[in-house]
N, C-alpha and C positions, 0 to 999 in steps of 0.2 A: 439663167445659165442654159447655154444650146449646146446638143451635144457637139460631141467637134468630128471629125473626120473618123478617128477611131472608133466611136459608139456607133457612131452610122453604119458602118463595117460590120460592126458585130449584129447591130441589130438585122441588115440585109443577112447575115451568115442565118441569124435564129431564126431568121422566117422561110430560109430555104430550107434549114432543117423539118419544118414542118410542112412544106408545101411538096416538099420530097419524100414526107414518109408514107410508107405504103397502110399504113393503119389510114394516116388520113385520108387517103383513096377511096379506102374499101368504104372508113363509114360515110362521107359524104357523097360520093358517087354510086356507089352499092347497095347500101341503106336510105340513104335521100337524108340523112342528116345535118340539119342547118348549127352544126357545132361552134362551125367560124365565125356565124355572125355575133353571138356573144362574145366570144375570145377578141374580135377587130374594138368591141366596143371594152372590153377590159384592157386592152392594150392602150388603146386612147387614154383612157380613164390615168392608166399611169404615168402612161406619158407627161399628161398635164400634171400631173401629182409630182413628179420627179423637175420636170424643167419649163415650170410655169407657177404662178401665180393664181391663175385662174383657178380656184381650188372650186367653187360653185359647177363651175362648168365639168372639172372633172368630179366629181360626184354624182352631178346629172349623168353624163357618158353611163357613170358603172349600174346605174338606176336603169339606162336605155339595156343593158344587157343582160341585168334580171329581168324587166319585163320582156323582149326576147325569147329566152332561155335561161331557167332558173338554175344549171351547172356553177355559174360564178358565184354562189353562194357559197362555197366552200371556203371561196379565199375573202371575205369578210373581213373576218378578224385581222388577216395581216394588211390588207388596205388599210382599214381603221386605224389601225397601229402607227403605222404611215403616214394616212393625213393626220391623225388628232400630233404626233412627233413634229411634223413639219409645219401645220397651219396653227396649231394652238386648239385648245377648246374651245375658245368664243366661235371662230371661223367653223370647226368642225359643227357646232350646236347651227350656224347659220345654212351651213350645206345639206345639213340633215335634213334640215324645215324645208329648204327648198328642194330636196329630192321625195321629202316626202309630198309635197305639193304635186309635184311632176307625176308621180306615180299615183296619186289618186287621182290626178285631171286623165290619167291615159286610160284609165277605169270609167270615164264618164259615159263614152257611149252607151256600155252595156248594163248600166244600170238604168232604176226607173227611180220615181219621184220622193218615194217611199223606202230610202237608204241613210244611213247613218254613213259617218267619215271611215267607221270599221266595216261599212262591206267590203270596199275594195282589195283590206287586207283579207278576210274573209272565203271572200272569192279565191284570190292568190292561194293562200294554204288551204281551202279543200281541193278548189277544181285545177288547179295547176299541180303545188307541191304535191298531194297528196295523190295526186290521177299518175302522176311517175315514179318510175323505180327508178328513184336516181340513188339510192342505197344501196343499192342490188349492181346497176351499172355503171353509173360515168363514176360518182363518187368510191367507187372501192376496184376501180379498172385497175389501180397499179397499185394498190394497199395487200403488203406482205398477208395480214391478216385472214383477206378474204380470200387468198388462195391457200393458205396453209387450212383453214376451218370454216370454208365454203359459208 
């Protein structure tokens, strides 16, 4: 299934709404923040989720955009949701193996001889998750919560 005429439409509308808002100015040209390159790799991701088959491939994409930038990690759950609804659980348990494959091969450089399969995750949640406020900033930017009780 491709989109038809009308989705294309919309999706050009949604990407001018972001390419036009002054927020996204400020943090990537202001701040130097590479926010987009996750988002272009999450947009992929569903793309092929929504009008493709390729379910391997789109899993890998959303793998390319946590290693990136770990902000897509919010929307997990509703991806998941998503593929395991549309491809099945067998498909989902095969996309998983191979995205997890991908993301520990993209860990290989920085490791040395003397690693288990869990450094890479390892690595990930202290020296990445845990080195950012993503609690503090990108995850609670628009969450009622964090501005009514800081």
């Amino acid at each position: 299934m491709r989109p038809g005429k009308r989705e294309t439409r919309y999706a050009l509308y949604a990407a001018a709404l972001v390419l036009c808002n002054p927020a996204f100015f400020y943090n990537s040209a202001f701040w130097g923040q590479i926010d987009v390159i996750p988002i272009v790799f999450v947009l992929l991701a569903v793309y092929y989720l929504l009008y493709s088959r390729r379910y391997i491939f789109s899993a890998l994409l959303y793998t390319m955009a946590l290693l990136v930038k770990p902000t897509p990690i919010v929307y997990i759950p509703i991806f998941s949701y998503y593929f395991v609804r549309k491809f099945g659980l067998v498909n989902t348990v095969k996309a998983g193996i191979a995205s997890n494959i991908f993301f520990i091969a993209a860990f290989l450089p920085l490791l040395d001889k003397a690693t288990t399969l869990a450094t890479p995750y390892n690595l990930y949640l202290s020296s990445i998750l845990n080195a950012q406020s993503l609690s503090f900033v990108t995850n609670s930017a628009f969450n009622i919560w964090s501005i009514t009780f800081f």
